[in-house]
PQR file with spaces between the fields and no chain letter, atoms N, CA, C, O and H, PARSE charges and radii, in Angstrom:
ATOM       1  N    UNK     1     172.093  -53.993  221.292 -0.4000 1.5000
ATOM       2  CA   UNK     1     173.078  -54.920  220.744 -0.0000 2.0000
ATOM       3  C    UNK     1     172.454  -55.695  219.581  0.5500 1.7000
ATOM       4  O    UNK     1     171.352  -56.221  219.740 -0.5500 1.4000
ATOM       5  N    UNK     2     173.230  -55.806  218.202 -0.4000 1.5000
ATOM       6  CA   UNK     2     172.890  -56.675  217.328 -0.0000 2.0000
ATOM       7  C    UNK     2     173.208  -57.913  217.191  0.5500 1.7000
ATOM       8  O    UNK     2     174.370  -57.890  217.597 -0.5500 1.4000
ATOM       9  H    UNK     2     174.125  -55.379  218.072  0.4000 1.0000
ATOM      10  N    UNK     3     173.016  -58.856  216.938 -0.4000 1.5000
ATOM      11  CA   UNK     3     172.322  -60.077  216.678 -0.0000 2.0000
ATOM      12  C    UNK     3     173.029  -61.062  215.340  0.5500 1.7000
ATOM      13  O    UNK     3     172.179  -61.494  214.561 -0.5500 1.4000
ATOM      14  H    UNK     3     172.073  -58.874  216.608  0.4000 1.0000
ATOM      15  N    UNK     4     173.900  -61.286  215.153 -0.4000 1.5000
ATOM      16  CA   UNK     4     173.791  -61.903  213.460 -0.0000 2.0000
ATOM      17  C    UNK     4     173.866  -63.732  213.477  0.5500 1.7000
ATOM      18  O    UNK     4     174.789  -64.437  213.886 -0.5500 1.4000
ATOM      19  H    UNK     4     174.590  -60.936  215.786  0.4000 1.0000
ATOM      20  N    UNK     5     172.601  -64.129  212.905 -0.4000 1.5000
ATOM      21  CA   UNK     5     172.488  -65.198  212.941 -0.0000 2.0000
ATOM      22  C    UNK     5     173.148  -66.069  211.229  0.5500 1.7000
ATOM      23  O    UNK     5     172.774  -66.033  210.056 -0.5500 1.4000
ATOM      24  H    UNK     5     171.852  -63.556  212.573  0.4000 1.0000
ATOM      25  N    UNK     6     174.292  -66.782  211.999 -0.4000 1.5000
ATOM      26  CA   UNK     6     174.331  -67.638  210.836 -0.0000 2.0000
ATOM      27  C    UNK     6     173.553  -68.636  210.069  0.5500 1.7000
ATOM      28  O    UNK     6     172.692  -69.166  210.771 -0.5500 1.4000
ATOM      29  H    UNK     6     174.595  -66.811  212.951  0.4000 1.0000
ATOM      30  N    UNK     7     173.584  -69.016  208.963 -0.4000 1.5000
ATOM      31  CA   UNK     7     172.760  -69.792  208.695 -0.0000 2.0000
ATOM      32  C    UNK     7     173.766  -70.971  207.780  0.5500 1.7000
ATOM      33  O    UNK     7     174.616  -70.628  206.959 -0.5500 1.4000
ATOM      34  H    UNK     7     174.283  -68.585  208.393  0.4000 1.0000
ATOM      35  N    UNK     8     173.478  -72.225  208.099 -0.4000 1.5000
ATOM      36  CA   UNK     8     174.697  -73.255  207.615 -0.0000 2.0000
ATOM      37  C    UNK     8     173.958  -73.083  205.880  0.5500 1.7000
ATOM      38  O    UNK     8     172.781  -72.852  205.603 -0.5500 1.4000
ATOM      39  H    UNK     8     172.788  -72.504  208.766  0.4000 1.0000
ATOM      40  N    UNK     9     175.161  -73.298  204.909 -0.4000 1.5000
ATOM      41  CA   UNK     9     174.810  -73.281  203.799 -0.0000 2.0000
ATOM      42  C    UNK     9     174.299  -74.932  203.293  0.5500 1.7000
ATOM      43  O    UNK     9     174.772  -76.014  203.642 -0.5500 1.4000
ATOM      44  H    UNK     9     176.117  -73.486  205.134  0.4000 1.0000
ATOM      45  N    UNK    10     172.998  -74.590  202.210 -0.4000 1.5000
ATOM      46  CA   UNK    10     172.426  -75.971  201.827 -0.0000 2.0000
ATOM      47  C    UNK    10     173.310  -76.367  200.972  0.5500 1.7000
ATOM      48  O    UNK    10     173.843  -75.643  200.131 -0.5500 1.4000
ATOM      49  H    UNK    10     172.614  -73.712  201.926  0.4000 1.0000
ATOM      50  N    UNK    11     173.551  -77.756  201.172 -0.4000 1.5000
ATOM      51  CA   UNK    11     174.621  -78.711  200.256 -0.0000 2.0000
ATOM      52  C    UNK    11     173.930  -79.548  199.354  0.5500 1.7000
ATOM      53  O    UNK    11     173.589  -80.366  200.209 -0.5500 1.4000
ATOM      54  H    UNK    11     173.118  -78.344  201.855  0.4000 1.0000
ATOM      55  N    UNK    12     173.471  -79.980  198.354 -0.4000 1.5000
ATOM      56  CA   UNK    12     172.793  -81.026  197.607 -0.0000 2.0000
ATOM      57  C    UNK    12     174.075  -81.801  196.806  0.5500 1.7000
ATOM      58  O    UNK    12     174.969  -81.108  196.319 -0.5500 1.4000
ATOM      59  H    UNK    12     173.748  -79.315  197.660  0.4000 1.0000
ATOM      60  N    UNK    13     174.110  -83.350  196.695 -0.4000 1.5000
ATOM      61  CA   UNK    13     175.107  -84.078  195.970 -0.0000 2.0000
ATOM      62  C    UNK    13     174.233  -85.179  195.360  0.5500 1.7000
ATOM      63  O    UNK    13     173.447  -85.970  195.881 -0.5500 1.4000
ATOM      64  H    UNK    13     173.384  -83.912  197.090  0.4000 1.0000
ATOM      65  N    UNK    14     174.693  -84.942  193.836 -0.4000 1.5000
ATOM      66  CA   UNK    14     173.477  -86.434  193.464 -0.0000 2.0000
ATOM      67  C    UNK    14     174.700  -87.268  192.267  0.5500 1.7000
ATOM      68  O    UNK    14     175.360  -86.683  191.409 -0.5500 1.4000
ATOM      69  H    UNK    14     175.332  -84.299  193.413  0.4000 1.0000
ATOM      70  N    UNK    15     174.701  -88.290  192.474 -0.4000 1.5000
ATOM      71  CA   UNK    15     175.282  -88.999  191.609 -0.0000 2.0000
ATOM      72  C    UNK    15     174.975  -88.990  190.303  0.5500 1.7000
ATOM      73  O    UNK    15     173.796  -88.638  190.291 -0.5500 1.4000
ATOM      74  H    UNK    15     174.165  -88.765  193.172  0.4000 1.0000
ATOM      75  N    UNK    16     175.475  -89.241  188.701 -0.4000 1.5000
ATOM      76  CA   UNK    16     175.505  -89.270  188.001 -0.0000 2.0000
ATOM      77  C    UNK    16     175.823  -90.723  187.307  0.5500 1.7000
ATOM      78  O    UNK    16     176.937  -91.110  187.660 -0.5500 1.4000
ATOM      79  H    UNK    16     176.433  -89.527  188.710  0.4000 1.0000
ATOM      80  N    UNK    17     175.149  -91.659  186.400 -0.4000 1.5000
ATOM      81  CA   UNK    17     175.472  -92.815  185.727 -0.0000 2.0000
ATOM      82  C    UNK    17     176.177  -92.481  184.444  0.5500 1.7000
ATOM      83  O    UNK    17     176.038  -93.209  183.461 -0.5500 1.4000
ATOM      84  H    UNK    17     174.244  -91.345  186.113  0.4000 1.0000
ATOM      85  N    UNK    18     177.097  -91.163  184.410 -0.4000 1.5000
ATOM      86  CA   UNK    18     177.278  -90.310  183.020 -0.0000 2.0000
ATOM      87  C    UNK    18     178.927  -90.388  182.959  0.5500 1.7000
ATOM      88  O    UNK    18     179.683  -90.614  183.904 -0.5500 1.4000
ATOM      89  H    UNK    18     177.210  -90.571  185.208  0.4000 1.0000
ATOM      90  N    UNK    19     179.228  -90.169  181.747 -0.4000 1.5000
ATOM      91  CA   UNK    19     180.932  -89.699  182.606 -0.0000 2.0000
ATOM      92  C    UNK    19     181.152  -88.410  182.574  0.5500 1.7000
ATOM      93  O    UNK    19     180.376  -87.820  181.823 -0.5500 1.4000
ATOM      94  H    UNK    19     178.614  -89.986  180.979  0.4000 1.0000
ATOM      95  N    UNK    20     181.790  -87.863  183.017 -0.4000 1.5000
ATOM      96  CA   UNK    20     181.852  -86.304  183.559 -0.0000 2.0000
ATOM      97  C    UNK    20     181.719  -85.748  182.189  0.5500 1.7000
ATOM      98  O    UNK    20     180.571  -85.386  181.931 -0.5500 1.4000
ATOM      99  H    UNK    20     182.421  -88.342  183.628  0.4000 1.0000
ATOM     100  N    UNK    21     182.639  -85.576  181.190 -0.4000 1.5000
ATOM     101  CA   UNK    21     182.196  -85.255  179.864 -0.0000 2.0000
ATOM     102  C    UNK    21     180.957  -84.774  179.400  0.5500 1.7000
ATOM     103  O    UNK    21     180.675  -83.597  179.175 -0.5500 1.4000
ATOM     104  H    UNK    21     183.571  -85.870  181.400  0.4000 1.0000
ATOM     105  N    UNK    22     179.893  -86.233  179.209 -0.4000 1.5000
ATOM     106  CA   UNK    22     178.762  -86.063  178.867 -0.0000 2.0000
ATOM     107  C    UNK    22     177.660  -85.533  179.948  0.5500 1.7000
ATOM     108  O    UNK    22     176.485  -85.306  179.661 -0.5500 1.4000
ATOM     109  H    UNK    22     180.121  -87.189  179.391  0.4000 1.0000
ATOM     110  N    UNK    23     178.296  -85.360  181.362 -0.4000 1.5000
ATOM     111  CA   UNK    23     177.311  -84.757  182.609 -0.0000 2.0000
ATOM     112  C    UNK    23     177.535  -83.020  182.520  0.5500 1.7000
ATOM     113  O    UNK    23     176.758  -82.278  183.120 -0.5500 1.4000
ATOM     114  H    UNK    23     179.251  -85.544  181.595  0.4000 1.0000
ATOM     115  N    UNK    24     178.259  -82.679  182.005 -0.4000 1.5000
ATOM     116  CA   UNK    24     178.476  -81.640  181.806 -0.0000 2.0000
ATOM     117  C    UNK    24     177.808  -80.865  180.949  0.5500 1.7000
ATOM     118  O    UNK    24     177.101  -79.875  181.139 -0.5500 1.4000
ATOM     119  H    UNK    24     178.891  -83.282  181.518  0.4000 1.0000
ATOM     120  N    UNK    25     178.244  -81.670  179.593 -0.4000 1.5000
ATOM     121  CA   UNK    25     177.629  -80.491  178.534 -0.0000 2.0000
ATOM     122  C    UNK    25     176.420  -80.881  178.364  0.5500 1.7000
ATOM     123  O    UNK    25     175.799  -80.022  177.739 -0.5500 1.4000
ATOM     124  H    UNK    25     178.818  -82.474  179.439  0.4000 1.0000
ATOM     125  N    UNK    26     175.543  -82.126  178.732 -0.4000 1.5000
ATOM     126  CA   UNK    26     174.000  -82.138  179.394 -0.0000 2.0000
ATOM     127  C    UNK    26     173.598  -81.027  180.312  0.5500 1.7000
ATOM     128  O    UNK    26     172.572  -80.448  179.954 -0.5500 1.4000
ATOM     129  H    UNK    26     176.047  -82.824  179.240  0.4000 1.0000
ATOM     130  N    UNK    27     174.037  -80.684  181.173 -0.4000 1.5000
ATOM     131  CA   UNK    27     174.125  -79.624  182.197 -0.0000 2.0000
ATOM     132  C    UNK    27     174.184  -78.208  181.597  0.5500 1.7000
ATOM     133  O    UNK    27     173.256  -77.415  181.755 -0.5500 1.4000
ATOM     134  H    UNK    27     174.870  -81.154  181.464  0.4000 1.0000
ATOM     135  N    UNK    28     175.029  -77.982  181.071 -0.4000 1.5000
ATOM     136  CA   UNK    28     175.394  -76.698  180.410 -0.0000 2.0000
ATOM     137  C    UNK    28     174.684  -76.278  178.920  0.5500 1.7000
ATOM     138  O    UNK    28     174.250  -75.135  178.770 -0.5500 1.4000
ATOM     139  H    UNK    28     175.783  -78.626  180.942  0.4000 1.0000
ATOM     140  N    UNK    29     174.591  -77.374  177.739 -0.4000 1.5000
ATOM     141  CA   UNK    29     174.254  -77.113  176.778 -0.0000 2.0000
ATOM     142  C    UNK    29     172.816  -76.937  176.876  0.5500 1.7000
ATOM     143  O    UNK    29     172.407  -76.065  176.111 -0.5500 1.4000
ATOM     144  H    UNK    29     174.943  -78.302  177.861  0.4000 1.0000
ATOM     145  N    UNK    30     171.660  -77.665  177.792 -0.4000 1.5000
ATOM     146  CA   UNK    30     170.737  -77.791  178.446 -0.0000 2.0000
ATOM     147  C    UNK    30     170.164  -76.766  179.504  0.5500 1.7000
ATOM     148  O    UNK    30     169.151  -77.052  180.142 -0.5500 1.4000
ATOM     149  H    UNK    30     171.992  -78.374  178.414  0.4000 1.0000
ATOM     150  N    UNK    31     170.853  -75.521  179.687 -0.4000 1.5000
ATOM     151  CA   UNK    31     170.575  -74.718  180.695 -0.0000 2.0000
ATOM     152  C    UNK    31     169.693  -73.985  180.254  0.5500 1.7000
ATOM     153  O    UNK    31     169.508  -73.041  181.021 -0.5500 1.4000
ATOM     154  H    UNK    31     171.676  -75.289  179.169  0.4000 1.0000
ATOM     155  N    UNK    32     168.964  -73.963  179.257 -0.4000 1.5000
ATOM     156  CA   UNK    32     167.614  -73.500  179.353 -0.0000 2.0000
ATOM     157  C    UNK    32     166.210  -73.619  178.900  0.5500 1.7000
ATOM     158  O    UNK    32     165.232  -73.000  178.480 -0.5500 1.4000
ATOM     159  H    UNK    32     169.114  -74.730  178.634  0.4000 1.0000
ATOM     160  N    UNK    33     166.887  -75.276  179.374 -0.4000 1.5000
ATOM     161  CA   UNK    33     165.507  -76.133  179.640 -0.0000 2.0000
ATOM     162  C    UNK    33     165.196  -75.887  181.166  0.5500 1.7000
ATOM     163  O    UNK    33     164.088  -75.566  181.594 -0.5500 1.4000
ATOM     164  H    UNK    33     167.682  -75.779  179.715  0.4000 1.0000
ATOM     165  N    UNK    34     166.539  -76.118  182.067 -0.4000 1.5000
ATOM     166  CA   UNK    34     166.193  -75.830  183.118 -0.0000 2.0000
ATOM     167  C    UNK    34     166.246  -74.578  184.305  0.5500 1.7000
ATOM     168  O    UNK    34     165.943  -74.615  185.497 -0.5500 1.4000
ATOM     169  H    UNK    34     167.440  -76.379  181.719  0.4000 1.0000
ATOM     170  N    UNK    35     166.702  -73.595  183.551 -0.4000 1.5000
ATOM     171  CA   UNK    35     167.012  -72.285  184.676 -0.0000 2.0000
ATOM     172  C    UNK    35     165.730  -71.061  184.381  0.5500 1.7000
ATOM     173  O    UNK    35     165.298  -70.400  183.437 -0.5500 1.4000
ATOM     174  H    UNK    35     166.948  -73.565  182.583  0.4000 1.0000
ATOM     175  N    UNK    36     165.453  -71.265  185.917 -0.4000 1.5000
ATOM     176  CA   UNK    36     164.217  -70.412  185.565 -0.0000 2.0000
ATOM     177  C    UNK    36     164.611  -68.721  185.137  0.5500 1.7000
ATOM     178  O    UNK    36     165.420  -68.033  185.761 -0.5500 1.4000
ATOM     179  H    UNK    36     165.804  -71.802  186.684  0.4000 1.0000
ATOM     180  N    UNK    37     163.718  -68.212  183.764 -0.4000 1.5000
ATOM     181  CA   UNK    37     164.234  -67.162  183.142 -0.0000 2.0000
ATOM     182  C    UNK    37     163.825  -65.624  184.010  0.5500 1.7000
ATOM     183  O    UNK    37     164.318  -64.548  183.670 -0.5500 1.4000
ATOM     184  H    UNK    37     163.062  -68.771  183.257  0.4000 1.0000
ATOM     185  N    UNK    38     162.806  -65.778  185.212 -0.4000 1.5000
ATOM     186  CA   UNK    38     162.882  -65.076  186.034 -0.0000 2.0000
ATOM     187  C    UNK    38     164.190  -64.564  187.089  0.5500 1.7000
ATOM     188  O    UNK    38     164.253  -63.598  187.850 -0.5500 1.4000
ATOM     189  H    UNK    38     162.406  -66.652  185.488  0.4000 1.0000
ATOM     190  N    UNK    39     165.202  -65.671  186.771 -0.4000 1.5000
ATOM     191  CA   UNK    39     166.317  -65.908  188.043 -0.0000 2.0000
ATOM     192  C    UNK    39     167.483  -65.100  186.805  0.5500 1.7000
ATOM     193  O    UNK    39     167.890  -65.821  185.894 -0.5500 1.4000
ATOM     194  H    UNK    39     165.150  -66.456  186.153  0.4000 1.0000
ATOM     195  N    UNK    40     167.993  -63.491  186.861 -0.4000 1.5000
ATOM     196  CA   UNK    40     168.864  -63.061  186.303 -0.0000 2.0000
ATOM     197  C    UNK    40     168.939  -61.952  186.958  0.5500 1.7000
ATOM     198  O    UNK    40     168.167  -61.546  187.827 -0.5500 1.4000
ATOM     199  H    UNK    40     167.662  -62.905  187.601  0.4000 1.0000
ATOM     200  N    UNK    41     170.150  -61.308  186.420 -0.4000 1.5000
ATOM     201  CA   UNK    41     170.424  -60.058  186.954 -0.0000 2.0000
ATOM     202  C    UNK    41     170.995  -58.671  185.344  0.5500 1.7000
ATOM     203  O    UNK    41     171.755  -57.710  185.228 -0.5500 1.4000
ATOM     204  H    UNK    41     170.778  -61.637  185.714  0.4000 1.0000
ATOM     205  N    UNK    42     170.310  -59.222  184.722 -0.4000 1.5000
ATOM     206  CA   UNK    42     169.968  -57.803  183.972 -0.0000 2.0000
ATOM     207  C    UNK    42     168.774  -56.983  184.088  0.5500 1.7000
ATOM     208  O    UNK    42     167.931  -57.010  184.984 -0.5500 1.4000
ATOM     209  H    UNK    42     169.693  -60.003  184.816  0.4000 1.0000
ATOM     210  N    UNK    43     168.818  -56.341  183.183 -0.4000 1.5000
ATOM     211  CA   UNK    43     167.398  -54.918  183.353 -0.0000 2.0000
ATOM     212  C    UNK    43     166.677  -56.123  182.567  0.5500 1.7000
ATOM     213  O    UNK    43     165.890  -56.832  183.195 -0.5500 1.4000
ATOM     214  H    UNK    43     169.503  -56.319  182.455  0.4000 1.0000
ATOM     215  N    UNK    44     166.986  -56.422  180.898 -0.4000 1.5000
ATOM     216  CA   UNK    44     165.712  -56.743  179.723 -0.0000 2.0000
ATOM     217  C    UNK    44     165.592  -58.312  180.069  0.5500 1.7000
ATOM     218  O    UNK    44     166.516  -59.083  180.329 -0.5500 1.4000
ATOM     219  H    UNK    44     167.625  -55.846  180.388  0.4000 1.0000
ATOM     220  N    UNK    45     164.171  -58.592  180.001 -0.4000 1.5000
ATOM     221  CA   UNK    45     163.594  -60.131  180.393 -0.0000 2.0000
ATOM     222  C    UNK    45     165.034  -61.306  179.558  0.5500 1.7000
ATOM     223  O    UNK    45     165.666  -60.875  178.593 -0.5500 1.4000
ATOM     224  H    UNK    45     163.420  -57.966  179.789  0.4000 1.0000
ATOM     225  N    UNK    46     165.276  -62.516  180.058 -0.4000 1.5000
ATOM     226  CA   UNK    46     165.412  -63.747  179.615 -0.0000 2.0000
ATOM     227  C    UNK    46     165.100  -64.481  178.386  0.5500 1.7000
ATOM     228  O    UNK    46     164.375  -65.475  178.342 -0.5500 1.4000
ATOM     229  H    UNK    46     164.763  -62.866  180.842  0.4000 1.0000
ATOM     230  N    UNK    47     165.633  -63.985  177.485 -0.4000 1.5000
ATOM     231  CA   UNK    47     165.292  -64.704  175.803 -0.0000 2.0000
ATOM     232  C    UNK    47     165.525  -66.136  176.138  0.5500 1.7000
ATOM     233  O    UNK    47     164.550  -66.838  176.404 -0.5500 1.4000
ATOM     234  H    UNK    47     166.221  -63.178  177.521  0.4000 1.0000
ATOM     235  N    UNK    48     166.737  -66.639  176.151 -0.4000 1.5000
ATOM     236  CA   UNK    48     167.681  -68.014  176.230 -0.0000 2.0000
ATOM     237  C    UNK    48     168.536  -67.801  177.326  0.5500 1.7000
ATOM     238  O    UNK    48     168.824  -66.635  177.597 -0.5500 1.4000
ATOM     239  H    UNK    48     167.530  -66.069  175.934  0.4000 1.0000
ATOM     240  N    UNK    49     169.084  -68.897  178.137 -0.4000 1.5000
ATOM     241  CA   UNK    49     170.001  -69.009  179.115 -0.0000 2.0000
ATOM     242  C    UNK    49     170.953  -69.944  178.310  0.5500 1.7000
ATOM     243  O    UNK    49     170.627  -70.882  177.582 -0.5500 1.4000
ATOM     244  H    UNK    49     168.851  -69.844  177.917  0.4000 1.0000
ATOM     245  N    UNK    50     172.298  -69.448  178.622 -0.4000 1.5000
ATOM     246  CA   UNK    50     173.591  -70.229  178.295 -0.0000 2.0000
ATOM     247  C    UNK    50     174.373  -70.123  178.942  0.5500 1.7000
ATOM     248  O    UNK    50     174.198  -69.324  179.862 -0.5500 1.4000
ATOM     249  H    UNK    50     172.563  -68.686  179.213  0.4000 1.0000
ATOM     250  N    UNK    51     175.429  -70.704  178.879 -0.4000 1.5000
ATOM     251  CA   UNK    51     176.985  -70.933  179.385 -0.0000 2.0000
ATOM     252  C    UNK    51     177.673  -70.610  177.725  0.5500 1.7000
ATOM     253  O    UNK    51     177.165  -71.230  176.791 -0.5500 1.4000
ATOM     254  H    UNK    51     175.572  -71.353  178.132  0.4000 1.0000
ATOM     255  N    UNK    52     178.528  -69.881  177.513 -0.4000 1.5000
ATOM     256  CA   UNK    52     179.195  -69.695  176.347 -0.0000 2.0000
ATOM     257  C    UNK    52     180.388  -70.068  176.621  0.5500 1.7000
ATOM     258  O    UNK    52     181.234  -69.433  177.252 -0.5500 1.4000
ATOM     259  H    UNK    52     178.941  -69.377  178.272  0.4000 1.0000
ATOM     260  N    UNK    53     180.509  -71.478  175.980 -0.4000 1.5000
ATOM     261  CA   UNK    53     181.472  -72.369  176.358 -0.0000 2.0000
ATOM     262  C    UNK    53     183.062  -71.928  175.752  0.5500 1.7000
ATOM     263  O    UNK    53     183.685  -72.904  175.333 -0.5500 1.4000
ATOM     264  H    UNK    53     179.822  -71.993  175.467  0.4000 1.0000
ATOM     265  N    UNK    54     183.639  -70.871  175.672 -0.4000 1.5000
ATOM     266  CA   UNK    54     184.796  -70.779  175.761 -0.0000 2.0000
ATOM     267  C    UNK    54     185.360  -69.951  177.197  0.5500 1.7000
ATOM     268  O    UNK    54     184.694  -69.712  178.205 -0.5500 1.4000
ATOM     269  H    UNK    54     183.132  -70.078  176.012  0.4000 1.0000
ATOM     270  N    UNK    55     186.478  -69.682  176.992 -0.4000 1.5000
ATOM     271  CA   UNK    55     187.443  -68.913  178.156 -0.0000 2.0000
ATOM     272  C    UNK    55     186.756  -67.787  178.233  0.5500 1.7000
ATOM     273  O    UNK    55     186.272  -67.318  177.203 -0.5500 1.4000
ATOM     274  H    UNK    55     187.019  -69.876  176.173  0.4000 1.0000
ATOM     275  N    UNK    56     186.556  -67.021  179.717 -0.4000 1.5000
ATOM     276  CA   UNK    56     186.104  -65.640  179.288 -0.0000 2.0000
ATOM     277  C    UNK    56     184.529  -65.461  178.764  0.5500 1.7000
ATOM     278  O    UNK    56     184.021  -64.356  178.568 -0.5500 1.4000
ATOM     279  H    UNK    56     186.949  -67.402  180.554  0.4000 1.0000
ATOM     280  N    UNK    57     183.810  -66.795  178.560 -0.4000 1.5000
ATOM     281  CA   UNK    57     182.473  -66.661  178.184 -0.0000 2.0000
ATOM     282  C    UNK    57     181.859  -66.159  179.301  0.5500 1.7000
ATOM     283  O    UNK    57     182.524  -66.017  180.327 -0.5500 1.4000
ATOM     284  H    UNK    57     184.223  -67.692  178.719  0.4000 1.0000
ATOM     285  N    UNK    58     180.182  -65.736  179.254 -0.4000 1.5000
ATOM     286  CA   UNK    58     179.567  -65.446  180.213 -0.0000 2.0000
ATOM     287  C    UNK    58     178.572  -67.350  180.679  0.5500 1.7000
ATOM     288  O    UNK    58     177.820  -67.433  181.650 -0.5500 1.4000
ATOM     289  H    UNK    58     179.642  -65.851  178.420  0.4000 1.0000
């Protein structure tokens, strides 16, 4: 007999002194200061990380 153990998902919530606006595109325009360029799912290495801020962007 198999076994499947759930595991509760990790939640993190941190406040912001920003208004959503400017917490955002800090967040987004900024994503690759902070996303490590090891963490992707193509074949060729991590030049730059973005959000391509229209509809339909990646």
């Amino acid at each position: 007999m198999t076994k499947t153990i759930v595991i509760a998902p990790v939640r993190k919530s941190l406040v912001i002194e920003a208004s959503q606006a400017h917490a955002f595109d800090v967040f987004t325009a900024g994503l690759d200061r902070w996303w490590p360029k090891e963490h992707h799912i193509g074949e060729a290495p991590v030049v730059k990380a973005m959000i391509e801020p229209w509809k339909g962007g990646r």
